[in-house]
C-alpha positions in Angstrom: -65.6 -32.9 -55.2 -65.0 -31.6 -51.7 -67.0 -34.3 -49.7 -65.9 -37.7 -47.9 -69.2 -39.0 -48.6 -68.6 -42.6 -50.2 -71.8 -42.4 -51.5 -71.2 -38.8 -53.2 -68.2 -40.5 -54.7 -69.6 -43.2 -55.9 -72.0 -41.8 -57.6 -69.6 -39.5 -59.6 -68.1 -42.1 -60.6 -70.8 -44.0 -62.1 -71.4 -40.7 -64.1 -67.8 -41.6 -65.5 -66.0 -38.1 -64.2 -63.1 -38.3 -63.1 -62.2 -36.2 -59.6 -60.4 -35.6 -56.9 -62.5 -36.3 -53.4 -61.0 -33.9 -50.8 -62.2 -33.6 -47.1 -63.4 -30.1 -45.7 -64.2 -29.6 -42.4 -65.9 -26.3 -42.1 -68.5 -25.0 -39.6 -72.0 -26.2 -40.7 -73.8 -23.8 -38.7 -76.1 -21.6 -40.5 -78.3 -18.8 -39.8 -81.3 -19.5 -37.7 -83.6 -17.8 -40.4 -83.0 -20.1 -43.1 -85.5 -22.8 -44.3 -86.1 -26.0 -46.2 -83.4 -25.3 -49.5 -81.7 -22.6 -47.9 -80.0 -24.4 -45.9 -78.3 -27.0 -48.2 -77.8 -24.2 -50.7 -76.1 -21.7 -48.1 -73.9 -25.0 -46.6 -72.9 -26.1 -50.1 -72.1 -21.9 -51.2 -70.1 -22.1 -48.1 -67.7 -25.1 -48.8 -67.1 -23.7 -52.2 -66.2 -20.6 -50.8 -63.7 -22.6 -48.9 -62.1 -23.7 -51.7 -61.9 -21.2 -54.1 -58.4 -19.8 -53.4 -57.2 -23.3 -53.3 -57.5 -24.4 -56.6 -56.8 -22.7 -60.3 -59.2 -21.0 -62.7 -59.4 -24.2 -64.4 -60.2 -26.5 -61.5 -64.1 -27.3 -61.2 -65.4 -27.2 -57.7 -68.2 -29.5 -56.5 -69.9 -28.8 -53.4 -73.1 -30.0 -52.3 -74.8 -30.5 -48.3 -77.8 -32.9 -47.7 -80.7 -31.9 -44.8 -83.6 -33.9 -44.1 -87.2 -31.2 -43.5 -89.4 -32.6 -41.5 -92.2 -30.4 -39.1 -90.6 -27.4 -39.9 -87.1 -28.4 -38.7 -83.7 -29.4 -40.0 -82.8 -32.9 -39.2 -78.8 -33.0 -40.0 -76.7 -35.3 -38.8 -76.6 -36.8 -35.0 -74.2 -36.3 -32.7 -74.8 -38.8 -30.8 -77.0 -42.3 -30.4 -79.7 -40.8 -28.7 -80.4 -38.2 -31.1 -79.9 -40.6 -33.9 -82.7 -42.4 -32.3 -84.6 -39.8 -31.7 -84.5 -38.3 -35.0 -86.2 -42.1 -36.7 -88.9 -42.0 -34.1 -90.0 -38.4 -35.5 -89.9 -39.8 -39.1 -90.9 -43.0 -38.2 -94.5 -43.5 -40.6 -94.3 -40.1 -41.4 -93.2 -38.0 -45.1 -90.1 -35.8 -44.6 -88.3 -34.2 -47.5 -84.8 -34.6 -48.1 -82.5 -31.1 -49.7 -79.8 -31.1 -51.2 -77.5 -28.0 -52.3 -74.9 -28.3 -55.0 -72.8 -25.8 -56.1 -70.6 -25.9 -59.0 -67.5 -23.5 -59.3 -65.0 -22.8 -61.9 -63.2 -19.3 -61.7 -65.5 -16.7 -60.9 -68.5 -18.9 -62.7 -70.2 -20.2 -59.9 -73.6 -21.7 -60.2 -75.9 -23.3 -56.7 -79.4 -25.2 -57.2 -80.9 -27.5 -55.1 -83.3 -30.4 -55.6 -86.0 -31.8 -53.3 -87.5 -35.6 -52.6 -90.4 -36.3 -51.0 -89.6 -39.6 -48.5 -92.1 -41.8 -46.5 -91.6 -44.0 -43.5 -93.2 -47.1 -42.6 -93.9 -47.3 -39.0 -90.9 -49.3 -37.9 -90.8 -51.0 -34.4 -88.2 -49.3 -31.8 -86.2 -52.5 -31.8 -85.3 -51.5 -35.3 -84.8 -48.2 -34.9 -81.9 -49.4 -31.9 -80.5 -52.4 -34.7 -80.2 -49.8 -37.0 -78.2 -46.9 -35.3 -76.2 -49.9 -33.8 -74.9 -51.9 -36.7 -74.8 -49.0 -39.7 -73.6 -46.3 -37.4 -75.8 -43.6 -39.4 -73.8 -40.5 -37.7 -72.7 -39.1 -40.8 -76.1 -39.2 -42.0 -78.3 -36.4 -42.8 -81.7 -37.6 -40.7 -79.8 -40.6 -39.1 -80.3 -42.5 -42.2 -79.3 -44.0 -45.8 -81.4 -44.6 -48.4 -78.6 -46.7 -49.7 -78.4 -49.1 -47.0 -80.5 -51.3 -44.3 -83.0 -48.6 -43.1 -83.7 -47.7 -46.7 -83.9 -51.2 -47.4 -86.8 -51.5 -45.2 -88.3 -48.1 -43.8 -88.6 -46.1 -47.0 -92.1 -46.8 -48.4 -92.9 -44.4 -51.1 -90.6 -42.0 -52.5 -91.5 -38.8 -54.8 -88.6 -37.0 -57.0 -84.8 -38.5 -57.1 -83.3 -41.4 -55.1 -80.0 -40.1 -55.5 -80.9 -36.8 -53.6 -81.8 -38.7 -50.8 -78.9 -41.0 -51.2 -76.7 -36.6 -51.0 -76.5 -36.0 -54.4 -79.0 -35.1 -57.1 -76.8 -36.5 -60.1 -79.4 -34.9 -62.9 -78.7 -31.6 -61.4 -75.3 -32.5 -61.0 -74.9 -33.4 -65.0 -77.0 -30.0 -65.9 -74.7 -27.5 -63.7 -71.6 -28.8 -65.0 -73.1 -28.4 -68.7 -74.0 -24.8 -67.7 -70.4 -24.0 -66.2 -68.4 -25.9 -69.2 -71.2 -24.0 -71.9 -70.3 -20.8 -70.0 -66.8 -21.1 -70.2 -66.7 -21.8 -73.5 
């Protein structure tokens, strides 16, 4: 799995696979005409990319990136405190939908989906909003937030498709691509 995310990890491990987590620190710029999917499908085609001399013919790759959609905009992660801020107050009571793009390579078999999740706000008070950003530091955050932890906890009000795509990584899509790469190599 080439991803830090603890959450990523942890939820490959509660699917019982055993991996290797390795960091990758590539340029997640994309190209300006990309929307909604695209962009966590191109991000997640472009890690694997990274990797592919790396590792043998037998090594599987995981790769996946996470945006949150919202007005016709990418929300990714902040840079900063303000724009983590920032980013809550345009969700804040509002729906958003969170992308994520997995790809799953093993020699030249490679094989990118996505998944979508439809997530709703309550209208939160500022004051949370500043607790938040303050206290669970949500700047590796797609959005400027966790589903998994305090602003989840009590922001998200309705959600429609899979918790664990909004928590970075749809685990059902997950299960079905490496079924599709093992089947193909077969």
């Amino acid at each position: 799995m080439a991803s830090q995310s603890p959450r990523r990890r942890e939820l490959l491990q509660s699917m019982g696979l055993n991996f290797e987590s390795i960091g990758l620190d590539i340029n997640e710029d994309f190209p300006s005409e990309l929307k909604e999917h695209e962009i966590p499908v191109y991000l997640s085609q472009k890690k694997a990319a990274a990797l592919e001399s790396k590792y043998n013919e037998d090594t599987i790759i995981i790769t996946a990136d996470t945006i949150v959609w919202h007005n016709n905009t990418a929300l990714n992660k902040p840079i900063n405190r303000e724009e983590a801020i920032q980013m809550l107050r345009q969700l804040n009571g509002q729906w958003h939908t969170v992308f994520t793009g997995v790809t799953v390579q093993q020699g030249n078999q490679t094989i990118s989906r996505w998944d979508s999740t439809q997530v709703k706000f309550a209208q939160m008070e500022e004051q949370w909003m500043d607790y938040y950003v303050d206290h669970y530091h949500p700047m590796d955050k797609a959005g400027s937030y966790g589903a998994q932890d305090f602003w989840g906890l009590i922001a998200i009000e309705e959600l429609k498709g899979s918790y664990y795509n909004v928590m970075g990584l749809p685990t059902h899509l997950v299960f079905q691509m490496l079924s599709d790469i093992i089947q193909k190599v077969e």
